[in-house]
Backbone as ProteinMPNN parsed JSONL, in Angstrom:
{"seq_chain_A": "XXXXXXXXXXXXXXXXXXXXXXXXXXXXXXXXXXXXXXXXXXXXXXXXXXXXXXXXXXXXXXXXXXXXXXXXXXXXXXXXXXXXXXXXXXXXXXXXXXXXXXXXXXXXXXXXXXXXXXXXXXXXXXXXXXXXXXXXXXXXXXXXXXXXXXXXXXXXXXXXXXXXXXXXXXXXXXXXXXXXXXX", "coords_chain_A": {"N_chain_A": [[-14.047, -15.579, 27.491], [-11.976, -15.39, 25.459], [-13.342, -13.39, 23.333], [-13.612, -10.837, 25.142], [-10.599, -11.147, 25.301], [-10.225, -10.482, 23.152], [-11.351, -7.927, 22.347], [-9.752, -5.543, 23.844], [-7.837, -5.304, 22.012], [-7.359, -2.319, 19.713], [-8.278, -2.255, 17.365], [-10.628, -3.345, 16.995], [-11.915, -1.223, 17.463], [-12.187, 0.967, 15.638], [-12.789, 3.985, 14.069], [-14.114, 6.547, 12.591], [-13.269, 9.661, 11.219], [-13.379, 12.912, 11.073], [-11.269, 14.651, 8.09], [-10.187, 16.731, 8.734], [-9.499, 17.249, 11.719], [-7.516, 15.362, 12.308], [-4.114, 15.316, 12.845], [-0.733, 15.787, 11.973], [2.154, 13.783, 13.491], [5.136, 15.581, 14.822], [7.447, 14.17, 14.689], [8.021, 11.576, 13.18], [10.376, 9.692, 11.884], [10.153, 8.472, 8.937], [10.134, 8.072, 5.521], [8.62, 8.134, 2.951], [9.28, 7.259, -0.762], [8.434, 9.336, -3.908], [7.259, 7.7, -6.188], [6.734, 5.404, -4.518], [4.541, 6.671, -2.728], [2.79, 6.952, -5.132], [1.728, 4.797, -5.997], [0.925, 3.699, -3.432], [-1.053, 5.36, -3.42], [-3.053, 4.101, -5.351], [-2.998, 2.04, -4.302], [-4.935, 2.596, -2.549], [-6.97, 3.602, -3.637], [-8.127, 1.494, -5.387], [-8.724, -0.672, -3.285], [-9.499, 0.592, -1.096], [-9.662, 1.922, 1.885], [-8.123, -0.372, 4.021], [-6.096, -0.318, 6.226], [-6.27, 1.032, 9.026], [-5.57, 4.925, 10.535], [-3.264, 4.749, 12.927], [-3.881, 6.765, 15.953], [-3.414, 9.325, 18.37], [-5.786, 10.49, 21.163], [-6.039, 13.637, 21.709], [-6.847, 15.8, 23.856], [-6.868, 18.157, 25.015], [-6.486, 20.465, 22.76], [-8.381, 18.711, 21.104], [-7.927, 16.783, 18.902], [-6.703, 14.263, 16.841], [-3.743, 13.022, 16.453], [-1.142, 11.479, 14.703], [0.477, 8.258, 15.204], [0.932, 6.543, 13.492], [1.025, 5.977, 10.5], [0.838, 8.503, 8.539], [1.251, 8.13, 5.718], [-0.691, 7.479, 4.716], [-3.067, 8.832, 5.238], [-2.015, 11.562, 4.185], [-2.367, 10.648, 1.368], [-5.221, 11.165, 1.359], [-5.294, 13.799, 1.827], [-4.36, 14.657, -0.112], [-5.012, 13.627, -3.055], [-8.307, 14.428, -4.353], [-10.65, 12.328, -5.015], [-9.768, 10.11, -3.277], [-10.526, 11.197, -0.92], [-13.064, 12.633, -1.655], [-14.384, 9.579, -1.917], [-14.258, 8.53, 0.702], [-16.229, 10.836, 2.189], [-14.486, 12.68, 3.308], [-13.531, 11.337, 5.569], [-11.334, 9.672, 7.736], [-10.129, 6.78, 8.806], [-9.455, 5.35, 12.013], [-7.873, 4.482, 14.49], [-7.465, 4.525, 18.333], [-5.231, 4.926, 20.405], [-4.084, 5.055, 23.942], [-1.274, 6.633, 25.101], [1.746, 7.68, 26.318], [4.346, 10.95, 25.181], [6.929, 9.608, 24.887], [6.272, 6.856, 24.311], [4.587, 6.833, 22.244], [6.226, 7.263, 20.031], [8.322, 5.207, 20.376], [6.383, 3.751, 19.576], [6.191, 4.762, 17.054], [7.822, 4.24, 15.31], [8.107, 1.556, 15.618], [6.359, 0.7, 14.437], [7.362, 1.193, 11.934], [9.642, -0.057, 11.379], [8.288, -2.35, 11.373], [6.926, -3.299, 8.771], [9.309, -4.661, 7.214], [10.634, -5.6, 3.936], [10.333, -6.342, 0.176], [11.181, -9.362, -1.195], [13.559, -10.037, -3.684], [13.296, -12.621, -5.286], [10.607, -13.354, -4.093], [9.023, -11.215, -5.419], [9.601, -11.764, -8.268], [8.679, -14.415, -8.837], [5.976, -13.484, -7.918], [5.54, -11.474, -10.327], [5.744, -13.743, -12.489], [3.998, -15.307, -12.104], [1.377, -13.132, -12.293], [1.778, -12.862, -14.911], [1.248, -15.273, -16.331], [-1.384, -15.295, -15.565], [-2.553, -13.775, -17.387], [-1.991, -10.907, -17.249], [-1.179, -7.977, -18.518], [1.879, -6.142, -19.167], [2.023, -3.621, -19.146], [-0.036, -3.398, -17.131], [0.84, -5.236, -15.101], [3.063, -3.146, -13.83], [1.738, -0.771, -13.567], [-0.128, -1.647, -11.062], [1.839, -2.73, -9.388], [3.624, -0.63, -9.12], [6.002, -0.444, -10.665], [8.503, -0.037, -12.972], [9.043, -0.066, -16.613], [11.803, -1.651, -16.904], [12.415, -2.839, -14.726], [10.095, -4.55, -14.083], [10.998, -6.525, -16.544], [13.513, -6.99, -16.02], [12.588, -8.64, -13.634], [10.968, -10.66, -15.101], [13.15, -11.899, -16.461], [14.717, -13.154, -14.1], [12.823, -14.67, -13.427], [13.374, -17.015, -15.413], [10.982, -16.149, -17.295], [11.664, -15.452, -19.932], [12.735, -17.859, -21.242], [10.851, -18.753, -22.171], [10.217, -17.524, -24.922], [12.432, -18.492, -26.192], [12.769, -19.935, -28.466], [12.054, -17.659, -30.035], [11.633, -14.725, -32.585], [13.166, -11.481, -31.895], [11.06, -9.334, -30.017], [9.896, -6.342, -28.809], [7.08, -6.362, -27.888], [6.487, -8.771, -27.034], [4.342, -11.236, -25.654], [2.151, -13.474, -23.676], [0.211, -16.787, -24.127], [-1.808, -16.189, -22.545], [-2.398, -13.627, -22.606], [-2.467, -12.917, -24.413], [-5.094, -14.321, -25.485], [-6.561, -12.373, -23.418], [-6.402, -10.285, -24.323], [-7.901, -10.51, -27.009], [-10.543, -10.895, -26.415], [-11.047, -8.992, -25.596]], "CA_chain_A": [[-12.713, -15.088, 27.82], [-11.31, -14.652, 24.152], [-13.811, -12.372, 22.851], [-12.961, -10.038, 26.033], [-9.092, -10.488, 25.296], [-9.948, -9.387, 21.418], [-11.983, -6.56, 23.016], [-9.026, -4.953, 23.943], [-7.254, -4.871, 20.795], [-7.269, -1.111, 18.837], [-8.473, -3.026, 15.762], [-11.97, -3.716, 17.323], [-12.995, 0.148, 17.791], [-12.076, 1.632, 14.32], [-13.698, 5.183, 13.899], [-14.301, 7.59, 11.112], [-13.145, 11.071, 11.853], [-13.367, 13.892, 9.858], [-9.932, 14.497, 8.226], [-9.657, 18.487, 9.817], [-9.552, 16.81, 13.012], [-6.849, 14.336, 12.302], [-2.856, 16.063, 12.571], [0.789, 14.743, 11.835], [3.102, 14.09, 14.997], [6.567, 16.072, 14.349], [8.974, 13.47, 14.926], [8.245, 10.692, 12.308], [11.486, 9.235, 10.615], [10.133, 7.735, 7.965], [9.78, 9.013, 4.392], [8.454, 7.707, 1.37], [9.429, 8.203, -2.46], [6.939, 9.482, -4.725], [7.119, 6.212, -6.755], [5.558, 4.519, -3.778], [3.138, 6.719, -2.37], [2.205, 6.616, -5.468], [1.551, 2.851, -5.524], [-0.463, 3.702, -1.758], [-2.582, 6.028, -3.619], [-3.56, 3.259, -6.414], [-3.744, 1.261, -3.563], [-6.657, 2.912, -1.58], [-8.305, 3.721, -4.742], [-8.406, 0.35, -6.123], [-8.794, -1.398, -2.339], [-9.892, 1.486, -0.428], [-8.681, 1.692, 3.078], [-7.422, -1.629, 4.491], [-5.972, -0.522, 7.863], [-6.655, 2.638, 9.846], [-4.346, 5.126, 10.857], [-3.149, 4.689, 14.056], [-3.436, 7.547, 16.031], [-3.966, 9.1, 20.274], [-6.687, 11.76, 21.37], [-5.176, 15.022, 22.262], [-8.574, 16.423, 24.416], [-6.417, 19.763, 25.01], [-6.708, 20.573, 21.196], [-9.456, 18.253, 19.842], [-7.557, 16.658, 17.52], [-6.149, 12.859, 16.525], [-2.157, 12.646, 16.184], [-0.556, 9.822, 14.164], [1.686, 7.604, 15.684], [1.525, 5.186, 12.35], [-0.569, 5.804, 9.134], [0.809, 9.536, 8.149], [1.062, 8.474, 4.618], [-2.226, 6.862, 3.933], [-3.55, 10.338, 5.892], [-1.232, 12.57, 3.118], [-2.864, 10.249, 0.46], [-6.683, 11.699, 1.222], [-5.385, 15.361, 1.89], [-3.964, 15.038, -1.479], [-5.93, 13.57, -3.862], [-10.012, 14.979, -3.898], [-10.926, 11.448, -5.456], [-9.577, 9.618, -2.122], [-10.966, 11.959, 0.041], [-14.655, 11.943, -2.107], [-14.535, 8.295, -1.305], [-15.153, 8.201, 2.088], [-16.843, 11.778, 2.214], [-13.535, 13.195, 4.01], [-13.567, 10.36, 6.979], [-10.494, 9.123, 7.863], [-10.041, 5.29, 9.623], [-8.561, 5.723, 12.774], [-7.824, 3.794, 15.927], [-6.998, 5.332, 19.306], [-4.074, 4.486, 21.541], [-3.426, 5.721, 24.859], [0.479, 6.262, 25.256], [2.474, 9.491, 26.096], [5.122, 11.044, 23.704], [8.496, 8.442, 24.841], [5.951, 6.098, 24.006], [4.197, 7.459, 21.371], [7.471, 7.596, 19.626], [8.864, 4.468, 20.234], [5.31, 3.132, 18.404], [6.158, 5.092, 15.308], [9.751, 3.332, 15.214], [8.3, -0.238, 15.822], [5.459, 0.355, 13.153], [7.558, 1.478, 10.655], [10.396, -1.019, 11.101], [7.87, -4.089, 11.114], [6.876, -3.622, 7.766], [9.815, -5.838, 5.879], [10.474, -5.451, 2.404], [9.743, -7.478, -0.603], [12.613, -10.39, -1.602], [13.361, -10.574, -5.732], [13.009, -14.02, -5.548], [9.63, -13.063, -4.049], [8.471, -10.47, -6.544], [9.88, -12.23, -9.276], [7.425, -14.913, -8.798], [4.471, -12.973, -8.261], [5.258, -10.684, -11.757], [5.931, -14.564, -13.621], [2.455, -15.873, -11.784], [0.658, -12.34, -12.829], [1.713, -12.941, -16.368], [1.1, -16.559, -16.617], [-2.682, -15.611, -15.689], [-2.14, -12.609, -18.756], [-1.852, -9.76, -17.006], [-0.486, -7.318, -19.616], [3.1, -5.711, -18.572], [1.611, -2.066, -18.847], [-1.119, -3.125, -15.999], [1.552, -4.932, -13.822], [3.845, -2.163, -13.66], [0.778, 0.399, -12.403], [-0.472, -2.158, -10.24], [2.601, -3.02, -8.542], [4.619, 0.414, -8.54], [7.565, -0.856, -11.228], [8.729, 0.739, -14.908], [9.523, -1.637, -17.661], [13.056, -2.024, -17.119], [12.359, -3.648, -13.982], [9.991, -5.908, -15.023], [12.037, -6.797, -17.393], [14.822, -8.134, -14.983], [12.028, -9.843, -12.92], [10.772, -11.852, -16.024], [14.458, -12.528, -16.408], [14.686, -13.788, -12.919], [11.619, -15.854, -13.289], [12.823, -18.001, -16.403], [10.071, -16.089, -18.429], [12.132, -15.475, -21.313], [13.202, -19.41, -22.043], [9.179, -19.046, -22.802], [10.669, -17.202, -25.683], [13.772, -19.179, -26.846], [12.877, -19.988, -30.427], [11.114, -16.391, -31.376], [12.303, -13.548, -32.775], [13.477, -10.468, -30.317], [10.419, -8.566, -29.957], [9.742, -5.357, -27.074], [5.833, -6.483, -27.503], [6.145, -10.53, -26.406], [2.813, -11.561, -24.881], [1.802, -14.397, -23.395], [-0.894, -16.799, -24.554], [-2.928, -15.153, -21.918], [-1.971, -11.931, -22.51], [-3.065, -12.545, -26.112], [-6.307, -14.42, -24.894], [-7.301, -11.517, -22.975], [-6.323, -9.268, -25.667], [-8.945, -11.201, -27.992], [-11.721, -11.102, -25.232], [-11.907, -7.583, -25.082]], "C_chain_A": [[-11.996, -14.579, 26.566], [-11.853, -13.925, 23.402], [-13.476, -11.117, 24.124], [-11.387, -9.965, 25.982], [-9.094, -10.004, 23.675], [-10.489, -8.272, 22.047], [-10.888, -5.652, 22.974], [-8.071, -4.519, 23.231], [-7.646, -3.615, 20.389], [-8.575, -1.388, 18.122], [-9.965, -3.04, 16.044], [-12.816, -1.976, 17.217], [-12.458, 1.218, 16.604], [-13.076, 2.867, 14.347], [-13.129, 5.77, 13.345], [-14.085, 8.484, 11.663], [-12.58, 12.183, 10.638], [-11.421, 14.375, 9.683], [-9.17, 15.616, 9.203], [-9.394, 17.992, 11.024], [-8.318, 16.006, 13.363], [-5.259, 15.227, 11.7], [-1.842, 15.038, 12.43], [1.292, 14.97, 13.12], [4.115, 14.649, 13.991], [7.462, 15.659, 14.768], [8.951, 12.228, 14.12], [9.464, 10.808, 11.64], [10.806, 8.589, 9.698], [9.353, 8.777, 6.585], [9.138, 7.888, 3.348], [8.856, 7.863, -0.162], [8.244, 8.046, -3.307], [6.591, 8.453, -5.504], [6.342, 5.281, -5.787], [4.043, 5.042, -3.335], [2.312, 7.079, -4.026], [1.01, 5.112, -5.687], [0.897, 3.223, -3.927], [-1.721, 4.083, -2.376], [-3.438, 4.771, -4.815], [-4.067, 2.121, -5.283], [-4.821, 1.478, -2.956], [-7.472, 3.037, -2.636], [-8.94, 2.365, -5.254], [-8.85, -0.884, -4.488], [-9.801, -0.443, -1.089], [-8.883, 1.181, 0.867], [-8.582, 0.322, 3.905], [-7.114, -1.404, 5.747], [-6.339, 1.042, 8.073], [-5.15, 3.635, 10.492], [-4.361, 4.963, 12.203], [-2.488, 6.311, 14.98], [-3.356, 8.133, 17.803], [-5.056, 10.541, 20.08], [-6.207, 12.925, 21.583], [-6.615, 15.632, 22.503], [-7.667, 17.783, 24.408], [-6.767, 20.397, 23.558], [-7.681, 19.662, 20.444], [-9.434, 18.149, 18.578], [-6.784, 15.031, 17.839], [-4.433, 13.656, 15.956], [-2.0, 11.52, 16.005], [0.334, 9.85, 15.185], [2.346, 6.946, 14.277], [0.472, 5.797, 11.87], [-0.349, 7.352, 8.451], [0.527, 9.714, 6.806], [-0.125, 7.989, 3.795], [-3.127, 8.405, 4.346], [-3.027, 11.273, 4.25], [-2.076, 11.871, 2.004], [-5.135, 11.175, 0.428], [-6.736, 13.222, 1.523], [-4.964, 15.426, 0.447], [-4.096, 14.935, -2.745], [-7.927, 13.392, -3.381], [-10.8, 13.609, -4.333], [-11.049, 10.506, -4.397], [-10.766, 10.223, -1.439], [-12.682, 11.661, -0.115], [-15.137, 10.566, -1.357], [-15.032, 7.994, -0.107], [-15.888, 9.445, 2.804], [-15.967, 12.607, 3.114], [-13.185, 12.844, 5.542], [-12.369, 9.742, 6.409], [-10.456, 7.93, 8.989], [-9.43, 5.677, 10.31], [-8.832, 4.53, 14.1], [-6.978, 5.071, 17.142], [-6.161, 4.948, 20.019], [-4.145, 5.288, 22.639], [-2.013, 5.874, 25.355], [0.777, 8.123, 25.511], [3.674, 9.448, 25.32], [6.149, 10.171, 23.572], [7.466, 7.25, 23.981], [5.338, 6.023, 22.552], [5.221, 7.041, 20.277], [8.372, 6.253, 19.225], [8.035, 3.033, 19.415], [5.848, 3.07, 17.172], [6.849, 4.231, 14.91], [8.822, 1.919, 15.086], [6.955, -0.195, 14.227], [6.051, 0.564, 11.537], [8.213, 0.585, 10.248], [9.816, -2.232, 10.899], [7.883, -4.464, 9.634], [7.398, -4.412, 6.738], [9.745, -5.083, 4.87], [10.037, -6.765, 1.463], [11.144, -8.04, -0.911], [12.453, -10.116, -3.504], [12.812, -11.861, -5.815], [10.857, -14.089, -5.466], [8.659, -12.561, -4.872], [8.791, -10.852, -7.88], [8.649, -13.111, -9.573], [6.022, -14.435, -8.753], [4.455, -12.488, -9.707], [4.931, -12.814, -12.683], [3.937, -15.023, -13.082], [1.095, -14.66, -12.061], [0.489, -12.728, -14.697], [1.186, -14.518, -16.917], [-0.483, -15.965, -16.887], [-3.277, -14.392, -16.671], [-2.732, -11.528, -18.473], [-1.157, -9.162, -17.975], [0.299, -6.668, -18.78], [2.693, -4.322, -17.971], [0.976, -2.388, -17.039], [-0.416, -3.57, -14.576], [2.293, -3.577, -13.502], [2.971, -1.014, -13.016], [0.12, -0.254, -11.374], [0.244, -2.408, -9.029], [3.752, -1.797, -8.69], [6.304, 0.338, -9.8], [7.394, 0.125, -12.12], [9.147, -0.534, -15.42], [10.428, -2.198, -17.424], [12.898, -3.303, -15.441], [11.508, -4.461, -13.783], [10.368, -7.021, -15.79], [12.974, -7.602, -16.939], [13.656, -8.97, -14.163], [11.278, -10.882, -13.562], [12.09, -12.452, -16.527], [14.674, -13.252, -15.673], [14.122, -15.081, -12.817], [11.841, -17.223, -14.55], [12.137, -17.801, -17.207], [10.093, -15.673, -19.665], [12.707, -16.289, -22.104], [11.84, -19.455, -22.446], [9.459, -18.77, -24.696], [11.767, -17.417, -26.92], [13.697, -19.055, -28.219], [11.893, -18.745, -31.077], [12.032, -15.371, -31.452], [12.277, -12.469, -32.057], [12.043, -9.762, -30.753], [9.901, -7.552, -28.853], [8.367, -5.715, -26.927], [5.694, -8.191, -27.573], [5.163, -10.542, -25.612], [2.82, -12.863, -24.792], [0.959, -15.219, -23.595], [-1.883, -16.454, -24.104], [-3.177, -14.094, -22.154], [-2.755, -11.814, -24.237], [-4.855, -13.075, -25.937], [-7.012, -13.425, -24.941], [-7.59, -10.45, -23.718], [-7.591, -9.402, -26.755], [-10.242, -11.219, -27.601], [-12.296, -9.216, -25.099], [-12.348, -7.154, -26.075]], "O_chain_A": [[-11.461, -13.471, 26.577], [-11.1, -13.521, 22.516], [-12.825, -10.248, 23.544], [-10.809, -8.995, 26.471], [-8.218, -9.345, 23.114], [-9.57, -7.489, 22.292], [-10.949, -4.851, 22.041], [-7.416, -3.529, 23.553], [-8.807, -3.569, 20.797], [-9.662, -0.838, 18.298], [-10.609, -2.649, 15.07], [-13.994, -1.728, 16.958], [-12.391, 2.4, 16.944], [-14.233, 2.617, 14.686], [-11.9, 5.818, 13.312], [-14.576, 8.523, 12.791], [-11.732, 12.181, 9.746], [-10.576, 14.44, 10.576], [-8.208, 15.57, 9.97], [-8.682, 18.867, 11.516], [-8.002, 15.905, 14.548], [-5.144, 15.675, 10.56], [-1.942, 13.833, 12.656], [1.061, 15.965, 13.807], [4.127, 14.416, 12.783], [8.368, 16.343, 15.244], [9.99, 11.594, 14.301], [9.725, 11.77, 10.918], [11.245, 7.461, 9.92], [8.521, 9.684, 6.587], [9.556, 6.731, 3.299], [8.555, 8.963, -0.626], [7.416, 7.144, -3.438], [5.376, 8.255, -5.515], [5.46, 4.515, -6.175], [2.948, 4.484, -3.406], [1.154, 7.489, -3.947], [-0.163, 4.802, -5.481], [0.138, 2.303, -3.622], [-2.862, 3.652, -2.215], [-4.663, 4.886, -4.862], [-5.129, 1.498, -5.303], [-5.67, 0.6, -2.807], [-8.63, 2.619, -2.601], [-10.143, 2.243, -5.485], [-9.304, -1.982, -4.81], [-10.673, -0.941, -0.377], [-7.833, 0.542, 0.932], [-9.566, 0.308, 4.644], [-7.677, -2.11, 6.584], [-6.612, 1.927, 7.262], [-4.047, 3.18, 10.796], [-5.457, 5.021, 12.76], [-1.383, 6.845, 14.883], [-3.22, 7.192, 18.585], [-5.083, 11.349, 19.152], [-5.108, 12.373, 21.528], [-7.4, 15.91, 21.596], [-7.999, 18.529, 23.487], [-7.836, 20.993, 23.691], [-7.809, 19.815, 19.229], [-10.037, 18.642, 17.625], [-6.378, 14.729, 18.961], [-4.241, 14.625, 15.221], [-2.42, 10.588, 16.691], [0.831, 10.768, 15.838], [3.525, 6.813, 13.949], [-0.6, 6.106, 12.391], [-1.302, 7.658, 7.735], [-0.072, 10.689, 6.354], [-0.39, 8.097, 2.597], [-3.825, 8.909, 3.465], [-3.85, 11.497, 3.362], [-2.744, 12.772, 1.497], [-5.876, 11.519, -0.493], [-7.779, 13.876, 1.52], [-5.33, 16.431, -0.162], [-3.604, 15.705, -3.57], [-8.543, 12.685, -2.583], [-11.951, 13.736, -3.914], [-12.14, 9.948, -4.284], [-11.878, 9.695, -1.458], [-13.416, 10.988, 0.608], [-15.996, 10.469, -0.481], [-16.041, 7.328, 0.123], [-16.208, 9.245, 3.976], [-16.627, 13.369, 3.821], [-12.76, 13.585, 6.429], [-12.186, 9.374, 5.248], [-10.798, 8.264, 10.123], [-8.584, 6.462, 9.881], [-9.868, 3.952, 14.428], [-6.252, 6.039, 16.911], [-6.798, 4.089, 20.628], [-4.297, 6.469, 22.328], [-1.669, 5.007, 26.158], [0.303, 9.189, 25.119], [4.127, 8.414, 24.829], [6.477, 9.817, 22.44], [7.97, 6.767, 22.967], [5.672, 5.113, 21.793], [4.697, 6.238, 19.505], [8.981, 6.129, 18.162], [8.469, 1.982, 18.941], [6.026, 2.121, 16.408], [6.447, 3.402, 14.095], [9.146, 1.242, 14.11], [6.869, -0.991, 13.291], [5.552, 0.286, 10.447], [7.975, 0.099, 9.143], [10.441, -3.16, 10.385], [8.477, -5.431, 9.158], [6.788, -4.847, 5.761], [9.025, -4.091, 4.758], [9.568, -7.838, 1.844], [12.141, -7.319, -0.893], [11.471, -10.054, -4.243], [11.802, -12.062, -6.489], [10.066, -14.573, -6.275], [7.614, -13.165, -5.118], [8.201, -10.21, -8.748], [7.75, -12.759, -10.337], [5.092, -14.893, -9.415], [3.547, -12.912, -10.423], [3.927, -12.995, -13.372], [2.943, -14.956, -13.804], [-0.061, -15.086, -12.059], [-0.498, -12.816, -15.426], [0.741, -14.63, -18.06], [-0.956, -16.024, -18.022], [-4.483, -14.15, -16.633], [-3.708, -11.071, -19.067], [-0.31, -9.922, -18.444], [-0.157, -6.437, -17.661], [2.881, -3.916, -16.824], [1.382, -1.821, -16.025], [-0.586, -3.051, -13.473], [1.707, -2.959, -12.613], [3.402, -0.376, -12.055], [-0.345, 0.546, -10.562], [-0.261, -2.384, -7.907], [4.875, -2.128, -8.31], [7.354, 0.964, -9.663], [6.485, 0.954, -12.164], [9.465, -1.609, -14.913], [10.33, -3.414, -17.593], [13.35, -4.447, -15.395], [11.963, -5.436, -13.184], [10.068, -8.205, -15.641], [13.236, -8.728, -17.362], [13.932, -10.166, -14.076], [10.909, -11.875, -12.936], [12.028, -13.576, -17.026], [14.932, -14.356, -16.152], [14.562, -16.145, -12.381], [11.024, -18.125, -14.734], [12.072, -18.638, -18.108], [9.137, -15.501, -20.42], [13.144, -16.029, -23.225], [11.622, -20.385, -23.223], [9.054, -19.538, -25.569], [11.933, -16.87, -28.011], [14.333, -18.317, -28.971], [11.237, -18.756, -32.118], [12.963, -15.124, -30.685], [11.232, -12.356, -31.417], [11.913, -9.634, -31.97], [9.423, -8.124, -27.874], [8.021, -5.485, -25.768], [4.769, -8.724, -28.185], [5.169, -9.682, -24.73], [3.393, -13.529, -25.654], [0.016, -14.564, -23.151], [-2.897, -16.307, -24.785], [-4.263, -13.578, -21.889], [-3.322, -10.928, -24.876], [-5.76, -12.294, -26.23], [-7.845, -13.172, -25.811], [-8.643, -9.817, -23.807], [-8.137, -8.409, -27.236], [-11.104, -11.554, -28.414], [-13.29, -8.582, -24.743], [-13.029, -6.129, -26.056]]}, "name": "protein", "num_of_chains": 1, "seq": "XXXXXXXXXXXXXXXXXXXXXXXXXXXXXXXXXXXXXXXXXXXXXXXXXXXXXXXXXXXXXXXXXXXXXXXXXXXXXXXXXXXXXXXXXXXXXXXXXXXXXXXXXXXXXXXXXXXXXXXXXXXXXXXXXXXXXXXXXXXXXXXXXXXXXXXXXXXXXXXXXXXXXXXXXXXXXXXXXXXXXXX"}
């Protein structure tokens, strides 16, 4: 009985489809700033693809329409490195829905997502650096610039690490120096 109610999940019938085949709907609200999809594209490169886009059949035209997933899609039309990767196959799932519905997908997939808390990301940057991640590699890993780093090792307490040294912009961690020594 519960392998027949996963059956019916999307998630189970994942298929590769060449990207030419695979279009944008024209009513997505949602945008991105280039600061993040950057941070997507580091993400597929360094993870590859993780979820699929979610998209429906259109048999009249013989072609996939997003509902959800436009900008992981924009990420393999736009860098040839992506694209290489999976030989120009894009992850896809199929829905059956018409356009009210269609529509009212995009909306619920975009709004689930959440954001990240400071308190949240504060902790991850102090628990990256503890295990001596160097600042440069968080900051391209996780999408930041220095300055905001900067306030989230503030946040975290990780400049009472610092109390009795002299101001320096290159403070490292004994990991950070570790790893430094290792390579």
């Amino acid at each position: 009985m519960v392998k027949e109610q996963l059956e019916k999940h999307p998630i189970n019938n994942v298929i590769w489809i060449p990207l030419s085949k695979v279009k944008a709907n024209d009513y997505n609200p949602n945008s991105v700033p280039p600061k993040e999809m950057h941070l997507l594209y580091v993400s597929i490169k360094e993870d590859g693809y993780t979820q699929p886009v979610v998209t429906i059949y259109d048999d009249k035209n013989d072609e996939y329409v997003i509902i959800d997933g436009f900008h992981r899609y924009s990420i393999m039309k736009r860098y040839k490195d992506i694209y290489d990767s999976t030989g120009g196959m894009l992850p896809v799932v199929v829905l059956k829905k018409n356009i009210a519905q269609r529509m009212a997908s995009t909306v619920r997939h975009n709004r689930a997502r959440g954001s990240h808390s400071v308190s949240g990301m504060s902790s991850l940057v102090f628990n990256m650096l503890k295990e001596g991640k160097k600042d440069e590699d968080i900051c391209n890993e996780l999408g930041m610039d220095a300055e905001e780093l900067l306030k989230l090792k503030h946040l975290t307490g990780f400049s009472k690490l610092f109390k009795k040294c002299e101001y320096s912009k290159s403070w490292e961690t004994i990991e950070q120096i570790k790893n430094k020594d290792n390579i």
